[in-house]
C-alpha positions, 0 to 999 in steps of 0.5 A: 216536871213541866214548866209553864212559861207565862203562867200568870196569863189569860192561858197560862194559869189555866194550863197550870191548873189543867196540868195540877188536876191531872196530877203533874208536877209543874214548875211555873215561871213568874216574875216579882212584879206579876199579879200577887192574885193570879200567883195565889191562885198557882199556889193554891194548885200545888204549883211549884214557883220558880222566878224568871223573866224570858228577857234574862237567859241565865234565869230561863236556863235555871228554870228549864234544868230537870224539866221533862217538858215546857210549854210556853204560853207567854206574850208581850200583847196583852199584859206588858211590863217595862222592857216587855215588846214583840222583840224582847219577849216574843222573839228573843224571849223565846228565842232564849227559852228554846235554846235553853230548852235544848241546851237543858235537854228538855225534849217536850215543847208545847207552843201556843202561837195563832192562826195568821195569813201568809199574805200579811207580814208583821212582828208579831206573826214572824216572831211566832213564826221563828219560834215555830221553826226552832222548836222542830228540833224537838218533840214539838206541838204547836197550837196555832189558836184562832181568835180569843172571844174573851179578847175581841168579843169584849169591851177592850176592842169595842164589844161592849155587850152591857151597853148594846153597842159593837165595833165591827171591823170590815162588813162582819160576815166573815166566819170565824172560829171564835175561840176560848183562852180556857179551851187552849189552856185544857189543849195543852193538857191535854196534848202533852201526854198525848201521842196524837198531838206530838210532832204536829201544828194543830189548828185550834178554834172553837166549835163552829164559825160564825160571822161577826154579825151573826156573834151580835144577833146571837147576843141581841137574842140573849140579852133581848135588845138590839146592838148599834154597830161601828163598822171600820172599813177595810181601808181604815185598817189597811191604812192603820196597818201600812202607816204604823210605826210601833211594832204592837200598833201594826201587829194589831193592826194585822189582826184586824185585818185578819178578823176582817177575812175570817178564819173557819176552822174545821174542829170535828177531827180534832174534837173527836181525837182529843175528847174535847168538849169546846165552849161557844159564843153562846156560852160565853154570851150568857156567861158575860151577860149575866155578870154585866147584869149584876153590876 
């Protein structure tokens, strides 16, 4: 059995589903207080639930026992809950679940985690990083993701593709692998049981790079009108970064800048080895244009 740790999550629940449809049994940590919704869902795949929390080691011990494997897929960044930070859930959470791991003798780990510049220190990156480290112990993977278009391709971060309008960070012609939640979610599936993908980091993006700009050509072309641009300068973020004080505040911050500098990723090798077949921006340009069209 295979334990999904932040299985109600953008990935996690997609990881759940991957897994059902490839005839694993999964066990999948959800806490009392998560979306009723997204637990009917895990349901309805024939996952098994077990209720935990990453801040409580007794009941990640209890749902790690019997497990053939763990993947944890679990953040305080998007869908926080009192008591849920950086600290307490991306480092100390996890913290607890590897060693619970270890202590249950689970010797399968599968940890999404994402791509980040060593010139730029911040929580979020160095819980990722710690997490990374105390897995290589076991037979690890680690899926090091680029940046999530459903995220920052999106209304929330100032991509408000109904309304024609961006918000740029930098002067956008940085390429960048835009990736979906939904492909990480079939990368785990499928590098669990895969013998390529044991023991190893692999960087995960989508299947070409390309500029923020070129992302909002590519949705004016679509939607056959032409976006307004914000564009935040790289001394803006800086500034943003340098003068936070809250441990989220300045992780975002680091994306920011991280956007800014782009992030390309080779994904031939990776596509070939493991089958994948990868959605692009386009894609989710006519997915997310034709949703906001019928509203």
């Amino acid at each position: 059995m295979v334990l999904v740790v932040g299985a109600t999550g953008l990935v996690g629940i997609e990881v759940c589903e991957g897994l059902a449809r490839r005839g694993e049994k999964v066990r999948a940590l959800v806490r009392r207080t998560s979306s009723k919704e997204r637990i009917a869902a895990l349901q309805k795949s024939g996952v098994e639930l077990c209720v935990g929390d990453l801040k409580d080691p007794d009941s990640i011990t209890a749902a790690c026992r019997g497990m053939n494997a763990v993947i944890s897929t679990a953040s305080s960044t998007l869908s926080r809950q009192p008591g849920d930070s950086i600290e307490s859930v991306d480092a100390d959470g996890q913290l607890s679940l590897v060693n619970a791991a270890k202590n249950c003798n689970v010797e399968r780990f599968l940890f999404v985690s994402f791509r980040r510049s060593p010139a730029l220190s911040f929580p979020l990156g160095e819980a990722k990083q710690a997490v990374e480290k105390a897995i290589t112990t076991l037979n690890f993977t680690i899926i090091q993701a680029s940046w999530f278009m459903e995220v920052w391709l999106s209304p929330a971060l100032g991509f408000d593709y109904a309304n024609a309008t961006a918000r740029i960070y930098g002067p956008g012609t940085a390429p960048i692998s835009w990736v979906s939640f939904r492909d990480v979610g079939e990368m785990c599936a499928v590098a669990l049981r895969h013998p390529k993908a044991e023991r190893t980091t692999i960087e995960f993006g989508g299947p070409e790079a390309i500029s923020p700009l070129e992302v909002v050509a590519r949705f004016e072309r679509i939607g056959g009108r032409p976006f307004t641009l914000e564009y935040v300068p790289e001394q803006a973020l800086l500034s943003q970064f340098q003068e936070a004080t809250d441990s989220m505040q300045k992780s975002f911050g680091a994306l920011m800048l991280g956007y800014l500098h782009g992030d390309a990723i080779n994904m031939a090798t990776a596509i070939d080895t493991f089958a994948l077949k990868l959605r692009n921006v386009e894609d989710y340009a006519h997915s997310v244009m034709a949703r906001a069209a019928t509203t």
